[in-house]
C-alpha positions as CSV (number, residue, x, y, z in Angstrom):
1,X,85.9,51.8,86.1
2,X,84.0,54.8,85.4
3,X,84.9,57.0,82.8
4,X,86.3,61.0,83.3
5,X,83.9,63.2,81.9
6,X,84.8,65.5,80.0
7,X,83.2,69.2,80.3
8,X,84.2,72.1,78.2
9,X,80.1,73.4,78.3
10,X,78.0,74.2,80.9
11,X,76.4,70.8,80.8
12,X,78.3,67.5,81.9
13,X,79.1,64.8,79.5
14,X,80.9,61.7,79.6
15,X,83.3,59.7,77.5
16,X,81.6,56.3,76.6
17,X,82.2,53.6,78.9
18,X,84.3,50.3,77.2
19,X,82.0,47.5,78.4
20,X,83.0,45.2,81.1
21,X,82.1,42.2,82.2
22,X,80.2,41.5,85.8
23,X,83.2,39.2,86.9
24,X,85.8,41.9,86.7
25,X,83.8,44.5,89.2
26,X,82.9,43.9,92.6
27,X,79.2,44.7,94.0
28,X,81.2,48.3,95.2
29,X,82.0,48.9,91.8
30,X,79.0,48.4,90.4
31,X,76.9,50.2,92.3
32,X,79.3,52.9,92.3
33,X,79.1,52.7,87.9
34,X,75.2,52.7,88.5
35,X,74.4,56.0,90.6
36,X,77.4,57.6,88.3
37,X,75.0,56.6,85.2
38,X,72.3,57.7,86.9
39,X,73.8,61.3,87.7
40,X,75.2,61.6,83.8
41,X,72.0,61.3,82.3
42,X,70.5,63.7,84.9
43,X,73.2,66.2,84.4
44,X,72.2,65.7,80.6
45,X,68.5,66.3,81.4
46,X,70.0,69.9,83.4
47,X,68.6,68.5,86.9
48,X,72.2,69.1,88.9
49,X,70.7,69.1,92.3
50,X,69.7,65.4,91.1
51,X,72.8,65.0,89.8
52,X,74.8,66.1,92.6
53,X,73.2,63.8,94.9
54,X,74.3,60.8,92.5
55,X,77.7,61.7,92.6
56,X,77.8,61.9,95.6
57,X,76.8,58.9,96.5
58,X,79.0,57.5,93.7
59,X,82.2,59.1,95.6
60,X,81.4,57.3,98.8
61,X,81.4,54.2,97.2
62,X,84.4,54.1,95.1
63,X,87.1,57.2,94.4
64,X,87.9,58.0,90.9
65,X,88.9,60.8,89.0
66,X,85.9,61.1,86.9
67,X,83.1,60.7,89.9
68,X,85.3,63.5,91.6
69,X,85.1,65.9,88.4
70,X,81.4,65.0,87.6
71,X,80.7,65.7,91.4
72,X,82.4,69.0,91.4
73,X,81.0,70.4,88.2
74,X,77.3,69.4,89.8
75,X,77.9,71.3,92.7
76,X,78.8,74.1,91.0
77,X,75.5,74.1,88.6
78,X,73.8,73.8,91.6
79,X,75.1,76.6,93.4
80,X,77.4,74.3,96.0
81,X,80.1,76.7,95.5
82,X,81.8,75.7,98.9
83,X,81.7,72.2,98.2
84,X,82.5,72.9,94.5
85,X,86.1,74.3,95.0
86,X,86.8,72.2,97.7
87,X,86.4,69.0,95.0
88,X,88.2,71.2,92.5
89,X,91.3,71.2,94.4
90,X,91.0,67.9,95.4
91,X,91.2,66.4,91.7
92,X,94.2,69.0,91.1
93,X,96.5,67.2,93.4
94,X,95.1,63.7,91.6
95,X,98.7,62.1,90.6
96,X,98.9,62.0,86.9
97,X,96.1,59.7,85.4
98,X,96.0,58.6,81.4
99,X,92.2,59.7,80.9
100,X,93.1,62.8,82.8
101,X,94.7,65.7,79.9
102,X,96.6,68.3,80.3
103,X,93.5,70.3,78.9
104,X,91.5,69.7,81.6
105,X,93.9,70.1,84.2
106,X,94.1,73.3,83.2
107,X,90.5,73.6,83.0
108,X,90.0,73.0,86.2
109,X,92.8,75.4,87.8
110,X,90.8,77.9,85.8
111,X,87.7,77.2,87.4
112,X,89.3,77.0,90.9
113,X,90.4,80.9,90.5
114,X,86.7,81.7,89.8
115,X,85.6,80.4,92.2
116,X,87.9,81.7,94.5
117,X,86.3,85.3,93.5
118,X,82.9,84.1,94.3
119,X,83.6,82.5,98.3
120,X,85.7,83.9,101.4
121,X,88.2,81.5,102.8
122,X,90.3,81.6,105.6
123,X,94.1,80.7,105.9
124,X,94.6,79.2,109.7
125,X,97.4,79.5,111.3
126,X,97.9,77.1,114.3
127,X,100.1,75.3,116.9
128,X,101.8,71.9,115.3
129,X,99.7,68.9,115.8
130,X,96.7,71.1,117.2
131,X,93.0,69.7,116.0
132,X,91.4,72.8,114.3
133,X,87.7,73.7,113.3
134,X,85.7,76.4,112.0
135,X,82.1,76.8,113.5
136,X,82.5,73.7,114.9
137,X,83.6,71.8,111.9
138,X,86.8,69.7,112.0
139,X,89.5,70.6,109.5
140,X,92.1,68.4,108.3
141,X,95.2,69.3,110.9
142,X,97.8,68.9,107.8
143,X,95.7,71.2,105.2
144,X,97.4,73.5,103.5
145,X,94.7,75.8,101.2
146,X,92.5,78.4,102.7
147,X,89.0,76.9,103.9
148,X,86.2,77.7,101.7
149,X,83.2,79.9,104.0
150,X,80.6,81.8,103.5
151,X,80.7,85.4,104.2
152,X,80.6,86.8,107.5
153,X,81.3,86.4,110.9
154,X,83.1,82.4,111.6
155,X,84.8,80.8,114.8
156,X,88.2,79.2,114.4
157,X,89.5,77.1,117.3
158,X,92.3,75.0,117.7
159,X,92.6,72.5,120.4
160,X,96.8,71.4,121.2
161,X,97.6,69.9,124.5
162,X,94.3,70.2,126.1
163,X,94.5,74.3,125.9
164,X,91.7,75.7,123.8
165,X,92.4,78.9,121.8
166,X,89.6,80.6,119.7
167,X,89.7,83.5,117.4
168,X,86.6,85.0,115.7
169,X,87.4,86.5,111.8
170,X,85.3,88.5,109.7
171,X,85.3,87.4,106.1
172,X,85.0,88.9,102.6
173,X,83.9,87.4,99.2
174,X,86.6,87.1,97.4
175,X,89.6,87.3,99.8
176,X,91.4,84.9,102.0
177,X,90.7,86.0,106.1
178,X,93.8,85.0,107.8
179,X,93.4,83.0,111.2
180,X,96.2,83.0,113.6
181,X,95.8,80.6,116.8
182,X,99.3,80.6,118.8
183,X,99.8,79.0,121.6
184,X,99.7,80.9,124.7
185,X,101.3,79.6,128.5
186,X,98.9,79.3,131.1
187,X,97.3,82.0,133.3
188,X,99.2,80.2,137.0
189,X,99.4,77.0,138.5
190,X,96.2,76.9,139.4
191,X,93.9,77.8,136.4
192,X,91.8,75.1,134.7
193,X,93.4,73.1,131.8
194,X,90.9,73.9,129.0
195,X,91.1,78.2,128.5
196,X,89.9,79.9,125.6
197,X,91.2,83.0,124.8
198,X,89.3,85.6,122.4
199,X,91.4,87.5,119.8
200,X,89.7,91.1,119.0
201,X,89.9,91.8,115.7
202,X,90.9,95.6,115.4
203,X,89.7,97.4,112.0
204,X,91.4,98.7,110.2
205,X,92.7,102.2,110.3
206,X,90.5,105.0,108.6
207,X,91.5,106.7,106.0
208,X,93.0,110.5,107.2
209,X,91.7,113.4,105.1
210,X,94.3,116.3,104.8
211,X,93.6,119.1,107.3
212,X,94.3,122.6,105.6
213,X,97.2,123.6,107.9
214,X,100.6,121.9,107.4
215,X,103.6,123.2,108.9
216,X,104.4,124.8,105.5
217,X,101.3,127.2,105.4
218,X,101.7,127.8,109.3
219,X,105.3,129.1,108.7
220,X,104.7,131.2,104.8
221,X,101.4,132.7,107.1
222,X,104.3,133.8,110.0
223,X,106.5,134.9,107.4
224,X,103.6,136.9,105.7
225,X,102.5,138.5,108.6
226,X,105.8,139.7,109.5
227,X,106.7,141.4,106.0
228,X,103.8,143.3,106.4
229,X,104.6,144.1,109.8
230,X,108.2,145.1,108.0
231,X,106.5,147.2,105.4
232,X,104.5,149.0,107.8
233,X,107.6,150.1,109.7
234,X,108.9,150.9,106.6
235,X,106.3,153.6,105.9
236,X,105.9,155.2,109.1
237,X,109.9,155.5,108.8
238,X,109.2,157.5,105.8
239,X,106.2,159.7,107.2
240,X,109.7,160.0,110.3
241,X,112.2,161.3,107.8
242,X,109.4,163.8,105.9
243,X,108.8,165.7,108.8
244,X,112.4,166.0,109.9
245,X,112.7,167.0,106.3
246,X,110.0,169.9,106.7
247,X,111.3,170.7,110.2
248,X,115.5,171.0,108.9
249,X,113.5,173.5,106.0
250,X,112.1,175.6,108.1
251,X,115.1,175.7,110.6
252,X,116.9,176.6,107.7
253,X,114.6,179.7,106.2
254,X,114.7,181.2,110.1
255,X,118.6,181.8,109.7
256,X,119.9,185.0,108.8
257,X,121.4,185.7,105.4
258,X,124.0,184.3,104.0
259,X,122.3,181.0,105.4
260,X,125.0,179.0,104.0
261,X,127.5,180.4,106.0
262,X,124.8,180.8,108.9
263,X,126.3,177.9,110.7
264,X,130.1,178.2,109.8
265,X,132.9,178.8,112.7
266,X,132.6,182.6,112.5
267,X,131.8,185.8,114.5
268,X,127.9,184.9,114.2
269,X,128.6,181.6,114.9
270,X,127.4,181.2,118.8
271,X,124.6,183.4,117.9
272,X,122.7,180.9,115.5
273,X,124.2,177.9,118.2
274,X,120.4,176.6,119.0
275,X,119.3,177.0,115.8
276,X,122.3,175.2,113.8
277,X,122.1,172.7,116.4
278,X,118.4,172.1,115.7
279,X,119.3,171.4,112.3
280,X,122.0,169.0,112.6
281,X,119.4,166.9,114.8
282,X,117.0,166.6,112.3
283,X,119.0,166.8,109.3
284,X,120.1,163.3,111.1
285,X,116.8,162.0,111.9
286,X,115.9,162.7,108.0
287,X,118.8,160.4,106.5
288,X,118.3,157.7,109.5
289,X,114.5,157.8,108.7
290,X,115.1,157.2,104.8
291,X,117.6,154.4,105.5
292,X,115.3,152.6,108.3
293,X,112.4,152.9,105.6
294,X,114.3,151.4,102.6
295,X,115.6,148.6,104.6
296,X,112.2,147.8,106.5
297,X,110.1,148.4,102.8
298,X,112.2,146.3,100.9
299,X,113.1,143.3,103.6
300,X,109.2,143.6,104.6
301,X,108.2,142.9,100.7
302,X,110.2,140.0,100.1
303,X,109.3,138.5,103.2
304,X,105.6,138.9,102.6
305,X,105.8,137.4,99.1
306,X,108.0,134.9,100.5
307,X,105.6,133.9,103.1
308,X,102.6,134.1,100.8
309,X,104.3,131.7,98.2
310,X,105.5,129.7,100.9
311,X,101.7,129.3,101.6
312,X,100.4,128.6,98.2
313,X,102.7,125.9,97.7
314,X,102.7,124.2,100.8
315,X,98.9,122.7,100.2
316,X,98.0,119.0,102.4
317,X,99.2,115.7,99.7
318,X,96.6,114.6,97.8
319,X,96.0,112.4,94.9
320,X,96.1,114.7,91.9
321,X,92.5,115.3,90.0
322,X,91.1,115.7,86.8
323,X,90.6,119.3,86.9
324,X,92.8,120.7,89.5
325,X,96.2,122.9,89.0
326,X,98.6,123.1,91.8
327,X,101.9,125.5,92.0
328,X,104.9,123.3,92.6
329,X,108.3,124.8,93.5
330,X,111.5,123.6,91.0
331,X,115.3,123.8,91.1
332,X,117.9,122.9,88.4
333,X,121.4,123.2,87.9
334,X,120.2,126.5,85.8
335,X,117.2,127.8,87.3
336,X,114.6,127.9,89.5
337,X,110.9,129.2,90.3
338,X,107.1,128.0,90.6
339,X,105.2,125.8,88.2
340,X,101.7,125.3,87.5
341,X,100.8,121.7,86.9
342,X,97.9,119.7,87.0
343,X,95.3,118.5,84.3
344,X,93.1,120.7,82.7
């Protein structure tokens, strides 16, 4: 039997060989031992391409641990990553063997994760019993790891029943394209036994940039707008109640000495009648202008700072940057305002 190599390097290199005698190998055997020999010494010389092509042949004629692990580690030199992992994972699942450690068990599931950076692979998931391929290519119905493929565009299809289902995938280095082939019932009666249905791949999603207005600014922009809307009512109120004020003056410097008597119940009482009257209107319209502008000045100002904070803070989500402050609103049992955070 030959003899597992054992590879901690880049180059191959085999434990040596106990010697045994013709009588104890078949003609398989031995020419299994001879293009294994053959491939050792030209994984020595660095030709693994050479090398490859020895093991190869080696593994057709007799399959042992070693051939698999010398096979594998060619087709990696060589740049058969594909066929490299596949062989990998293959001498995994080997059932425990004494020239087999521990060591290089682990070796090799080592290897099998870098290599499963440097390939795409697809997971297929198909009807029980269905005979699957990719690009043609039979898979093994009962397979369980991803296939191994290059990048780019491949054709899965699964054949259960005489129905034909297809699905076309797009793969990436490095990640595992899932492949799902259900089984789907017939068109009618009528239609032919072999249908292939085409699954469209849909891409993904893109990614949404934030648009300026949120509900937030729409509503502090509202607000805003009517605060100043309150404020301006506020000061024409005022302008109201000054000219009432000036006109109640004057009403007052046209009545006859002693003016404050002028409107008293009294003997000139119906004489100055108009005049008092006058007075009492916009001695009214003065106090109901300075209330009017007091509420509308103050209710418009905090509704106008209200709205504008309302505004500020109220900014699309985004990820946070190097750079950039935003104001961010807090409450606590004790307190409660606007923050600046952010880094600077």
């Amino acid at each position: 039997m030959c003899a597992l190599l054992v590879s901690m390097s880049e180059r191959a290199a085999a434990e040596p060989a106990k010697p045994v005698t013709a009588s104890a190998e078949d003609s398989v055997t031995l020419e299994a031992r001879a293009r294994f020999e053959e491939g050792i010494k030209l994984a020595e010389g660095g030709d693994h391409e050479a090398a490859r092509l020895k093991f190869n042949q080696a593994w057709a004629l007799l399959k042992t641990p070693a051939i698999l692990y010398n096979l594998a580690r060619a087709e990696q030199l060589s740049g058969h990553l594909l066929e490299a992992l596949e062989h990998y994972r293959q001498f995994a699942k080997t059932p425990p063997d004494p020239k087999v450690t521990e060591a290089q068990r682990q070796r090799v599931a080592e290897t099998i994760a870098e290599l499963s950076k440097k390939v795409a692979q697809i997971s297929v998931e198909a009807p029980p019993g269905a005979r699957v391929s990719i690009d043609g290519r039979p898979i093994d119905p009962d397979r369980t790891d991803p296939i191994p493929v290059t990048p780019g565009k491949h054709v899965v299809e699964s054949t259960s029943r005489g129905r034909v289902e297809s699905v076309t995938v797009d793969c990436k280095v490095g990640a595992i394209t899932k492949a799902t082939l259900t089984e789907k019932p017939p068109l009618d009666e009528g239609s032919a036994s072999r249908t292939l249905y085409e699954d469209v791949t849909v891409p993904p999603p893109e990614e949404q940039t934030p648009g300026f207005w949120t509900t937030g600014r729409a509503v502090g922009l509202g607000a805003f707008g009517l605060g100043l809307v309150g404020v301006g009512a506020g000061i024409a109120f005022h302008v109201s109640a000054q000219s009432s004020e000036e006109n109640a003056t004057a009403i007052r410097q046209s009545l006859p000495e002693p003016r404050a008597s002028a409107c008293s119940p009294g003997p000139n009482a119906e004489a100055n009648r108009v005049a008092c009257a006058n007075l009492q209107a916009e001695t009214s319209n003065q106090n109901t202008g300075r209330d009017l502008r007091t509420a509308f000045l103050i209710g418009g100002g905090v509704l106008a700072l209200g709205g504008a904070v309302l505004f500020l803070v109220s900014a699309p989500a985004e990820k946070p940057s190097a750079g950039r402050a935003r104001i961010v609103p807090f409450a606590g049992a004790r307190d409660a305002g606007l923050t600046v955070v952010g880094t600077f």
